[in-house]
N, C-alpha and C positions, 0 to 999 in steps of 0.2 A: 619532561614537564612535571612539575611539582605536583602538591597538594592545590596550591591556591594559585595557579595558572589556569586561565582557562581562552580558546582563540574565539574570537569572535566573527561572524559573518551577517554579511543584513546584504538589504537591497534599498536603501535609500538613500546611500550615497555613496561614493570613491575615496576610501580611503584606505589604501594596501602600504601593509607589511608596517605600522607603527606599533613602537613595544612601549606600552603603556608601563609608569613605573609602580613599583609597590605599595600597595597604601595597607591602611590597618586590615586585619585578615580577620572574617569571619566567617562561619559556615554560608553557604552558597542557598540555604534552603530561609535561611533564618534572615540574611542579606535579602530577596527578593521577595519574602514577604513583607517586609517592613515598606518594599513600595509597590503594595499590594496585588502582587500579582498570584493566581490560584493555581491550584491544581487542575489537569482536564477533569473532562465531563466519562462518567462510566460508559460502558459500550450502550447499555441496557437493560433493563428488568430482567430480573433473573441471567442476564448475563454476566462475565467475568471481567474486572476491570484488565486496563494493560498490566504487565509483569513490570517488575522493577527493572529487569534487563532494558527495557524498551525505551526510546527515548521520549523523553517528556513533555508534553508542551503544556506553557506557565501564562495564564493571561493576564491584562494589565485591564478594567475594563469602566476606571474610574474615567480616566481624561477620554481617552480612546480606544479605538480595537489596536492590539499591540500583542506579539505572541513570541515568546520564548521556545523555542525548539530545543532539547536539553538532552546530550550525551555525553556523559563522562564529560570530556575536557572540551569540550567542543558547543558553540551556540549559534543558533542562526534565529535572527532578528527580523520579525517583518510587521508590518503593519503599514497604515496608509498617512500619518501624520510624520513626517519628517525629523523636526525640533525635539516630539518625546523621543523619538528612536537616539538623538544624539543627546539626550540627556541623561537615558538608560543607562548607556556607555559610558557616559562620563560618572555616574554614580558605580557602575558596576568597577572603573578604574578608579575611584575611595577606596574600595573595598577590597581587589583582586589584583593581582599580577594578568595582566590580560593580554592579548596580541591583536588587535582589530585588521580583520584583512580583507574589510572592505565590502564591496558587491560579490556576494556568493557565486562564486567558479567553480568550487570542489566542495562535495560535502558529503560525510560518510559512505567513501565510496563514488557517489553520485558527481558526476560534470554538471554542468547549465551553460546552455552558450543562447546569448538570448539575440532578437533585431527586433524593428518596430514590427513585424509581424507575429510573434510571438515568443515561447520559451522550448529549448529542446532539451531533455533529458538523455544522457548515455550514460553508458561504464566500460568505455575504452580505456581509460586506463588502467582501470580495475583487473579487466581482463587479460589484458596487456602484460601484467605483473603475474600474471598465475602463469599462462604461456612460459614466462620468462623462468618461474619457479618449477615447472612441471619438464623444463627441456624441450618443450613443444614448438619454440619459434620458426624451424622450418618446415613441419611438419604438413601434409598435404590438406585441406579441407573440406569438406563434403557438406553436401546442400538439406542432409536429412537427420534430424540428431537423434528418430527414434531407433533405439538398439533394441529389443525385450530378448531375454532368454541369454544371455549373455552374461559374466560375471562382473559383479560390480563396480571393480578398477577397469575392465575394460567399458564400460558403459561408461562411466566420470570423462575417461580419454576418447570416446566416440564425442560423446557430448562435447568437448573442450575444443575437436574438432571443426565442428559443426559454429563454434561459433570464433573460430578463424576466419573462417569465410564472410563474416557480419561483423566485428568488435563497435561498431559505431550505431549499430541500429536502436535506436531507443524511443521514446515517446515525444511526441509536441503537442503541445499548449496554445491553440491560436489566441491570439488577439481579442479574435471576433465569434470567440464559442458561448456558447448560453448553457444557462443552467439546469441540466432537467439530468435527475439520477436516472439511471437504466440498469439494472443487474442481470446477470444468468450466472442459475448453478445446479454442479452434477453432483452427481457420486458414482465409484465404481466397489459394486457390490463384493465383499471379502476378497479383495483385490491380493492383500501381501498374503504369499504362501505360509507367511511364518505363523503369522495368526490368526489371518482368518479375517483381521478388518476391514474395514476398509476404507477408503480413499474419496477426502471431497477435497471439493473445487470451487473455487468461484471466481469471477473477475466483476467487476464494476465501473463504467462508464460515466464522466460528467459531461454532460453534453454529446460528442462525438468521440470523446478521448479517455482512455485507459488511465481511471486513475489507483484502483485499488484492485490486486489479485494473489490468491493464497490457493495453495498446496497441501494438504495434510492429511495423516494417517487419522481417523475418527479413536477417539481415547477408548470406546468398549466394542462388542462384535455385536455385529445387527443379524438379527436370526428373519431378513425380508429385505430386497431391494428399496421398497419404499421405507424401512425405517433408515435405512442409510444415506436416502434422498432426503429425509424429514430432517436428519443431525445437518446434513449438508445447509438447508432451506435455513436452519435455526443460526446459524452460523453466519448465513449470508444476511440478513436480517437484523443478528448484533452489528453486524460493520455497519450496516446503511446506518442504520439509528447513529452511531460514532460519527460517520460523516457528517451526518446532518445535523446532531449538534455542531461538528468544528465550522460547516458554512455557515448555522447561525452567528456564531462568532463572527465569523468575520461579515456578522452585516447580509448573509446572503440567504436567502429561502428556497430552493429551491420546490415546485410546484405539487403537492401530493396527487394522487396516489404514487409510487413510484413501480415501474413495474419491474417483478421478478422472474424470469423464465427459469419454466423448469419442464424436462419433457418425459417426466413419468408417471403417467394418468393415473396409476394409483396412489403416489403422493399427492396427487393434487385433490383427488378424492375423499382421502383421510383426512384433509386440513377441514375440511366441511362437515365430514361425517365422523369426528374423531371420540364419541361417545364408544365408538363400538369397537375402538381401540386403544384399551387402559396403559397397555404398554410402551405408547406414544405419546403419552399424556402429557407428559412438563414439553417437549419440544412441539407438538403439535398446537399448543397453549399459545405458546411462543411468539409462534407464524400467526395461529388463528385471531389473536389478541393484534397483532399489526395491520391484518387484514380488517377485520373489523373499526378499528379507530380509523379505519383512510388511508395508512401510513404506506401499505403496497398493495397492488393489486398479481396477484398468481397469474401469468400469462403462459399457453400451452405453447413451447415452442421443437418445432421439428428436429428429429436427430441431428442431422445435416447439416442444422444454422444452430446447434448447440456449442456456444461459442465457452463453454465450460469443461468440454472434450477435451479440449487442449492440456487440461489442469489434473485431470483424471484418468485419460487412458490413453495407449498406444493409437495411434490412425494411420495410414495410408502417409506415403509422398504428396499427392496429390491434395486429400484434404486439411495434411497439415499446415501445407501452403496457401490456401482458401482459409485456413482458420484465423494466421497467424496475417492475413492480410486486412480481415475483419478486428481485428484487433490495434488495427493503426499504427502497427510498427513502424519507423519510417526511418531511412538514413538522411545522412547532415543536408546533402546538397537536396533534397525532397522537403526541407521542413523551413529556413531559412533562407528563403529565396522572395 
């Protein structure tokens, strides 16, 4: 695929696999503003916008809500007015070598198989092709992908195992869900032996369903469990604000306070008393500053129903399957019925 090819997907109507012909070629940035569409909204205050790697979303917000989802060579079109969606396309084929392929089935990575009950998110096929690349297709599967202490190609092929046994299990979307944010997030104190840092977490809930969750090493080393719970809090905090602007977008408010669980009583401490903690300063601001406007409210929640575990450290058989059940995972024939 060229320079000025790009495929297209929406969900406002059926039209698969038409190759739209050449028209005059201009930049893609320069094309889409001329019918005013913006760049997203930043995460938040003193937070980091998206990288450029990331895919982008472009909104249109003169006629109506209308959003460009933007990777490399790839677009998905959505919005609730019909007519602009098919006129986007017809301007984006002026301009672009395009491939319009209809109602969104496949998209970086991601399936959608939808019914009047709602929408199901997997990555069977995704999966399906690393199996096929890794030589693993017959390979036996096992019901627990945590491995620790083990070396790292063998933990990759434990893992890869593990979800032999599942390739179809993904998220759903009902129909009939409402809107109320809900967060929980952890951290695992100087978790990696290499340096010492350590390890947050977080997932995010819109209504009953999984909609946003992250993994990752914390960028400096925390000399206190709680400052590594505080980097974790501040992180989970930029997402919600990102969210919450995109549901604004689309028309949607979601009801403040939102709650954030978090189950280490001395982070939750310092967010209050954080004069007496200089070294917490810009992240405890962060949190305290969202706390204070309304925007969440700190809720203490138990080890056990720390639904953040999962993102942060090793557990048991037992609890991982209680975790990951709380999380809404669900296979096809569970969610499409």
């Amino acid at each position: 695929m060229n320079k000025t090819q790009r495929r297209v997907v929406h969900g406002a109507n059926r039209i698969n696999g038409i190759n739209l012909q050449i028209g005059r070629v201009l930049r893609f940035g320069d094309a889409v503003k001329k019918k005013n569409f913006t760049k997203e909204h930043k995460y938040c205050d003193n937070c980091k916008a998206t990288t450029p790697t990331e895919p982008r979303i472009l909104w249109n917000m003169n006629l109506a809500r209308m959003g460009l989802l933007v990777s490399v060579d790839d677009i998905l079109i959505t919005g609730a007015d019909e007519s602009l969606i098919i006129a986007t396309k017809n301007y984006l084929h002026d301009q672009f070598t395009i491939k319009d392929m209809g109602y969104a089935k496949y998209f970086l990575g991601i399936e959608l198989a939808r019914s009047s009950s709602g929408l199901y998110l997997h990555q069977r096929k995704y999966i399906m092709d690393i199996f096929t690349n890794a030589g693993l297709q017959n390979a036996k599967s096992i019901a627990y992908p945590m491995c620790p202490r083990i070396p790292h190609w063998n933990a990759a092929i434990h893992i890869l195992k593990y979800l032999i046994g599942c390739p179809s299990k993904g998220v759903f979307f009902s129909a009939d869900s409402y809107f109320k944010l809900n967060a929980f997030c952890d951290a695992d104190w100087a978790a990696c032996l290499d340096t010492r840092r350590s390890i947050s977490g977080y997932c995010i809930f819109l209504g009953s369903f999984l909609v946003s969750w992250k993994t990752k090493k914390q960028n400096i080393e925390s000399r206190s469990s709680a400052e590594a719970e505080n980097q974790s809090m501040t992180a989970t905090v930029c997402k919600l604000k990102w969210i919450s602007y995109l549901l604004k977008d689309f028309q949607i408010a979601p009801s403040p306070p939102i709650n954030l669980h978090c189950d280490n009583q001395a982070a939750l401490h310092i967010v209050v008393f954080h004069e007496r903690t200089k070294h917490l300063e810009i992240d405890c601001h962060v949190v305290r500053n969202k706390v204070s406007k309304g925007f969440i409210t700190i809720v203490k929640v138990y080890c056990k129903m720390q639904l953040a575990d999962l993102f942060t450290k090793p557990s048991s058989n037992s609890s991982f399957q209680f975790l990951v059940s709380k999380l809404g995972l669900v296979s096809p024939h569970q969610s499409l019925t």
